[in-house]
N, C-alpha and C positions, 0 to 999 in steps of 0.2 A: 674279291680276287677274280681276273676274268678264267674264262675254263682254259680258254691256251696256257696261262701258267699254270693251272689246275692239269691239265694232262701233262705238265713236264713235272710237276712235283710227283704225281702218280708214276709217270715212268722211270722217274727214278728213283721213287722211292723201291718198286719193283726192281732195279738195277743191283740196288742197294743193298734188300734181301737176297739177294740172289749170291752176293758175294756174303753175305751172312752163313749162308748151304755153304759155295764152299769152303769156311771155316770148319765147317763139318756141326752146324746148329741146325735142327728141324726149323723148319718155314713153314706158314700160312696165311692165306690172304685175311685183313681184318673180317671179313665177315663169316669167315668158314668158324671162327673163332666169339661170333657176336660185339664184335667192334666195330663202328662206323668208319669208311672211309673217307665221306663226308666232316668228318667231326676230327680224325685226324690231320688231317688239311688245317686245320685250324691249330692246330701243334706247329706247322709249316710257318705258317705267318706271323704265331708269334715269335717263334725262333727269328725271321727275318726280319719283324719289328725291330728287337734287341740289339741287332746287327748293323740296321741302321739308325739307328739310336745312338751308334757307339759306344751302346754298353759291351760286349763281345764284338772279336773280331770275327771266327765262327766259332761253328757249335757241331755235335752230333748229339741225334737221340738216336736210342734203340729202345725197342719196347717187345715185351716177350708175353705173350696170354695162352695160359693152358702146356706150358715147356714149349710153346713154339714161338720164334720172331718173326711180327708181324709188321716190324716197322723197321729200319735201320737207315738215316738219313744223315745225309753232312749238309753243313750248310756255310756262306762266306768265305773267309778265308785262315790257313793255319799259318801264314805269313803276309804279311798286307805288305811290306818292302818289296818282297820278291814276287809279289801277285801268286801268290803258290793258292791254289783252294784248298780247303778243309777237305777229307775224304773218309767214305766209311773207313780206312784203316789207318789214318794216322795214329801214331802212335803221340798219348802224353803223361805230363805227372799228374799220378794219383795221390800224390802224398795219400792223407788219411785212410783215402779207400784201403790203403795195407792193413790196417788195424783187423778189418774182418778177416783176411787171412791169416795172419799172425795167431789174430784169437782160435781161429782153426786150428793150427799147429799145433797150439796146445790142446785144446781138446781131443786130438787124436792121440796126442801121449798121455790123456786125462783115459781113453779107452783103453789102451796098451795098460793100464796100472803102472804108468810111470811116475806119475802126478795125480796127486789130486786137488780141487779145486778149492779145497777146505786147510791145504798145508801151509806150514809158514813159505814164504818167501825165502826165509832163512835156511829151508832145509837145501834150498839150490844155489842159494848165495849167500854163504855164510858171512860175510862181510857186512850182511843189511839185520844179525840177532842185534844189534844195539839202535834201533834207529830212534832219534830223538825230531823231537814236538815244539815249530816255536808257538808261545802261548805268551800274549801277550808282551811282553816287553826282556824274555826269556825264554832261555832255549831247554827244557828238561827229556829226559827218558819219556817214550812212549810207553805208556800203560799197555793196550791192546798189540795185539801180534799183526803185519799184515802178510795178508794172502794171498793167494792168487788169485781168488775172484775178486779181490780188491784190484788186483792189476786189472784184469780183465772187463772191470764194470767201473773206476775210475776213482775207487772209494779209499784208494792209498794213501791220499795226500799230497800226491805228486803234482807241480806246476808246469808249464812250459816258461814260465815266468816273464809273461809277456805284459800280465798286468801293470808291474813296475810298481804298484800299489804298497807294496811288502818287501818285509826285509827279506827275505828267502825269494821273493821274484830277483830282487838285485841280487842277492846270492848267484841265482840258476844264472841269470844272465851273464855274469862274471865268468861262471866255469864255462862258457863253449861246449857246453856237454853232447853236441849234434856236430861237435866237428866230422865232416865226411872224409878228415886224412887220418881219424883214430878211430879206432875196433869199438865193438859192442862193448868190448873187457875193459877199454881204455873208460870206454863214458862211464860204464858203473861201477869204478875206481873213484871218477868225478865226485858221483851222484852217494856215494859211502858217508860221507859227514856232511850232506846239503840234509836240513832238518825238513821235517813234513807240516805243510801246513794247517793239517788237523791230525787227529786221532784215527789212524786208520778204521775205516767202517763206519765214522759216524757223518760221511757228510759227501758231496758228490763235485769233482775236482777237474776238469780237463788238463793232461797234460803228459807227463812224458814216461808213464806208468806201461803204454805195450810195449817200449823201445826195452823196460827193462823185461817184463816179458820173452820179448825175443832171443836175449840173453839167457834166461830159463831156456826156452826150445834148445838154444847151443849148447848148455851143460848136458841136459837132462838126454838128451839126442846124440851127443857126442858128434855133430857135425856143425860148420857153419848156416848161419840161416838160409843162406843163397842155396846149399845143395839139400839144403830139408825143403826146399819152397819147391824147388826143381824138380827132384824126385818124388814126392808126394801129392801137388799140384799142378803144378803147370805141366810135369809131363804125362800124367795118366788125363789131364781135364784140356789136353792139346792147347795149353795156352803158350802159343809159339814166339808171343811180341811183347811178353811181360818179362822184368826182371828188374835189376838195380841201378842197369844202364842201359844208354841205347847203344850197339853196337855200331860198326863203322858202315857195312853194308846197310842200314838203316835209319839213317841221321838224314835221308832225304823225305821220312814221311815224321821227323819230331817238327813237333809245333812248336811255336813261340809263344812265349808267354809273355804276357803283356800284364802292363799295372794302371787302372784305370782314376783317374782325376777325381771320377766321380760326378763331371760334368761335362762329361762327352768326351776327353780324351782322351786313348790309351796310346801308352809308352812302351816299347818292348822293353824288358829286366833287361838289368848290366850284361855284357856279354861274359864275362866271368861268371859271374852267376849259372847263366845259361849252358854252358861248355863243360860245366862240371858235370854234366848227367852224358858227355859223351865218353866216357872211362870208369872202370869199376873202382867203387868209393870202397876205404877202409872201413867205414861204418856202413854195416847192413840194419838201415833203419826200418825196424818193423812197428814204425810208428807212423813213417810218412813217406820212405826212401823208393817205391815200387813207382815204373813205367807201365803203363799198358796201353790196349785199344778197349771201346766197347765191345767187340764180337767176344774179347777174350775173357773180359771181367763176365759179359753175359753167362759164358760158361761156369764158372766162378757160382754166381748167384744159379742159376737154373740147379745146381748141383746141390744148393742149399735149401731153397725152394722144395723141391723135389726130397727131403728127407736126407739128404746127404749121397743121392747117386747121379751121374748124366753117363748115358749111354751103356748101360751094363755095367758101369766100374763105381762100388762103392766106396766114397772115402771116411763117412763120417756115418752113426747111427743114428736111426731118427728121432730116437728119445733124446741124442745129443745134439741133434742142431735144435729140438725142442728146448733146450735148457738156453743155448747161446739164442735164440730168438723169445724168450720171455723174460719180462722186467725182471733182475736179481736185486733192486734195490733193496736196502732195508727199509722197513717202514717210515724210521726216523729220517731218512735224509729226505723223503720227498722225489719232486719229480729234479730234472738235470737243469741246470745254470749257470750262464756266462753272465758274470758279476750280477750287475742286478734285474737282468733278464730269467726271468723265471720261466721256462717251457713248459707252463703247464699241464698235465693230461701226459708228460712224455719222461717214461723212464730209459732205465739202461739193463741191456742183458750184458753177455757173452760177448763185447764185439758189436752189437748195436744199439743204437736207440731204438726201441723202442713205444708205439702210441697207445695207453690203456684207457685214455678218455679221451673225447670230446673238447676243446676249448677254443678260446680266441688265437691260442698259437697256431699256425699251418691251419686254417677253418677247412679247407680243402681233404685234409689228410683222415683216417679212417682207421677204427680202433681194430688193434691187431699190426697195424701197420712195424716194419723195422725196416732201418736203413742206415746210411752215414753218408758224408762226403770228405771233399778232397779242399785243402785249400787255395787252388786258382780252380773253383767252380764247376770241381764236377763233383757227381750226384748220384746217389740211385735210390730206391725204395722197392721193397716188396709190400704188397699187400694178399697173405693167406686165403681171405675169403672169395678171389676175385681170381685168385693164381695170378697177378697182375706182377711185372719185373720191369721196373722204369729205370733207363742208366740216361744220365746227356751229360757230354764231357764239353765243356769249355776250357780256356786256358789265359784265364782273368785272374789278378788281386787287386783291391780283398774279392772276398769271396762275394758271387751277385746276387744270390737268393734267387735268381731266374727262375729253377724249378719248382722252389716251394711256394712261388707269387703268380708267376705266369703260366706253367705250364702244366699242374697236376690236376687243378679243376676241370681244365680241356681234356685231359685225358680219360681223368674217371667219368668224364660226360659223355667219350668217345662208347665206354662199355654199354651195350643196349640187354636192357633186364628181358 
C-alpha cells in the first residue's frame, strides 16, 4: 500500500472515530491503547481486497480495546446503482445480532424474579405443556420439559427448517412462521403442534427458539418487544438508529443488500423483499428482525463487556452477563453444529457462542472468546482477556465468513503484548 493511501485510510479512519465520540462512545488512538496502527491498516486492505473481489459491496469495521473505539471505518459502497458509499453510520439488517439482545431481555426479567432460567416454557406459554417429539418415523409426547435456557442456548428442538432434510423442516416451512404481517402470538399459535426435533436438552439445534423467547419477554413483561427493547435498551444505552424498521427520515442511510453468486457477482434482493424493513412489521422478531449501525450495537456490546454497565447506567449484573457469556451446554450435546459441520472447541451460553478450546474451526479465535452474527454478514466477537469488541457489518447472502477468515488474525496481530 503506498503511504498516500496509507494517510487517507489514517485520516479517516480518525474522521471516523471521531463520529464514533459523537455517538457519545469514548475514543482512543490504537496506541494509547497498545494496538498497532501499522497493523491496522492491514484490516484496511483486506476489507478492500473483498470489495474488489466482489465478494462485498462495502463494509464497516469498528473495533473497541479497553471500552474505548479505536477504530471505526466504512469502506465501498452501501448502494453500487446509485454510487451511494458505505458510511460509519449507515444503518443495516442485523437479523441474528437481535438474538443477544433478546437473550438480554430475558435475563433482566431472570433478575427482576420474573423468570427463571430453570422454568418450563410452559409456565409463560401454556400452549407449549404438551409438546411432542418426531422420532423417527413418529410423532410421540416429549419425555423432558423445555426451558428457557433451552430457548436461550438452542437445546429446544427448535428448526428454522431450512435443512429441508426432515419432516418437521417441511413442516416449519409450510407454517410461514416468520411471516412479518402476523404478531409474535400469531407465529406461536403456528409453532403449538409443529413437533421438536429432538428431546429438549439433549442436543444443540439452530433455529427459531429466541423468536419464541421474545414472546416470553411479551407475557412475562406485559408490553410489546419493540417497547421493552426501547425502554430498557436502546434508550438508556443511546441506541438511536436501531429498532424493527427504518424509519422514513432515514431510508437514505439503509444499505442494500445484495445476494452474491459466489463467483464474483452480487445481485441486489427483490425489491419487495427490501421495502418491507421500511414500515413497522406485525412481527417483532427477536430472532432476526432488529436494524442497526455499528456505533450503536458498539454500545450494546461495550455494556456487556464491561459487566453489564456503559456510562454509569447499569442494565444487567455482572454475575449475569457472566452466565449469558459462558458455555450452558450440557455435557452430552457437545460443542454447536450446522448439519454435519461440527465447530469444534465452540459451545453455547446465554445468547452467544461461545470458544472453550482451541481447534481447526476459527484457528484465529481465542478461548474465552463469545459472539454471533447476522445473516447478510455482519459480525462481532468479544474476547475478555484482551478487552477486545470486533463488530464489521456487510450486507451480503449467504453469509461471507469475511471475518472469521480474513479479518480476526490481522486484528489480534494488531494487539502488541
Amino acid at each position: 500500500m503506498s503511504r498516500y493511501v496509507f494517510s487517507l485510510m489514517v485520516a479517516f479512519t480518525l474522521h471516523s472515530i471521531s463520529s464514533a465520540h459523537a455517538e457519545g462512545l469514548p475514543i482512543a488512538k490504537p496506541s494509547d491503547v497498545s494496538m498497532s496502527p501499522d497493523k491496522l491498516a492491514e484490516v484496511s486492505e483486506a476489507m478492500q481486497k473483498s470489495i474488489d473481489d466482489n465478494r462485498i459491496a462495502g463494509g464497516i469495521v469498528m473495533i473497541a480495546k479497553d471500552g474505548k473505539v479505536v477504530m471505526h471505518q466504512a469502506y465501498g459502497k452501501m448502494d453500487i446503482d446509485a454510487d451511494k458509499p458505505m458510511k460509519p453510520d449507515t444503518i443495516v439488517r442485523i437479523y441474528s445480532m437481535t438474538k443477544a439482545i433478546t437473550t438480554a431481555a430475558a435475563m433482566m426479567l431472570y433478575e427482576e424474579g420474573k423468570l427463571d432460567v430453570n422454568d418450563p416454557v410452559s409456565k409463560y406459554l401454556p400452549e407449549l405443556a404438551e409438546v411432542t417429539v418426531a422420532s423417527d418415523s413418529e410423532v410421540r409426547p416429549a419425555e423432558n420439559t423445555m426451558t428457557i435456557a433451552d430457548l436461550m442456548r438452542h437445546t429446544a428442538g427448535y428448526s428454522y427448517g431450512r435443512g429441508g432434510k426432515t419432516a418437521v423442516d417441511n413442516a416449519f416451512e409450510n407454517l410461514n412462521a416468520l411471516d412479518r404481517e402476523a404478531s409474535l402470538a400469531t407465529m406461536q399459535t403456528k409453532l403449538d403442534d409443529l413437533p421438536l426435533e429432538f428431546e429438549p436438552g439433549t442436543d444443540w439445534l439452530y433455529g427459531i427458539s429466541i423468536d419464541v423467547l421474545g414472546r416470553v419477554v411479551e407475557v412475562v413483561s406485559g408490553q410489546p418487544l419493540d417497547t421493552f427493547f426501547q425502554t430498557r435498551f436502546f434508550d438508556p444505552l443511546q441506541m438511536v438508529d436501531t429498532g424493527f424498521y427504518v424509519p422514513p427520515q432515514k431510508t437514505d442511510r439503509f444499505a442494500v443488500n445484495y445476494q452474491s453468486d459466489g463467483k464474483g457477482k452480487l445481485t441486489s434482493k427483490e425489491e419487495e423483499e427490501e421495502n418491507q424493513y421500511l414500515e413497522k412489521p406485525a412481527l417483532l422478531s427477536g430472532g432476526g428482525g432488529l436494524v442497526s449501525t455499528a456505533a450503536d450495537y458498539m454500545k450494546f456490546l461495550i455494556m456487556i463487556e464491561a459487566g453489564g454497565e456503559l456510562n454509569g447506567t447499569r442494565l444487567l449484573k455482572p454475575e449475569t452477563v457472566a452466565m449469558m457469556t459462558t458455555n450452558q451446554l450440557p455435557k452430552d450435546v457437545g460443542w454447536i453444529k450446522f448439519g454435519s459441520e461440527v465447530r469444534t472447541g465452540v459451545g453455547f451460553g446465554f445468547g452467544f457462542n461461545v470458544r472453550d478450546e482451541m481447534s481447526d474451526w476459527d484457528p484465529d479465535g481465542r478461548v474465552g472468546e463469545y459472539g454471533w452474527g447476522g445473516a447478510a454478514s455482519t459480525h462481532y466477537w468479544i474476547s475478555p482477556s484482551d478487552r477486545l469488541i470486533v463488530i464489521t457489518m456487510e450486507q451480503v447472502m449467504p453469509y461471507q465468513w469475511l471475518t472469521e477468515l480474513k479479518l480476526k488474525g490481522l486484528i489480534y496481530d494488531a494487539i502488541e503484548d
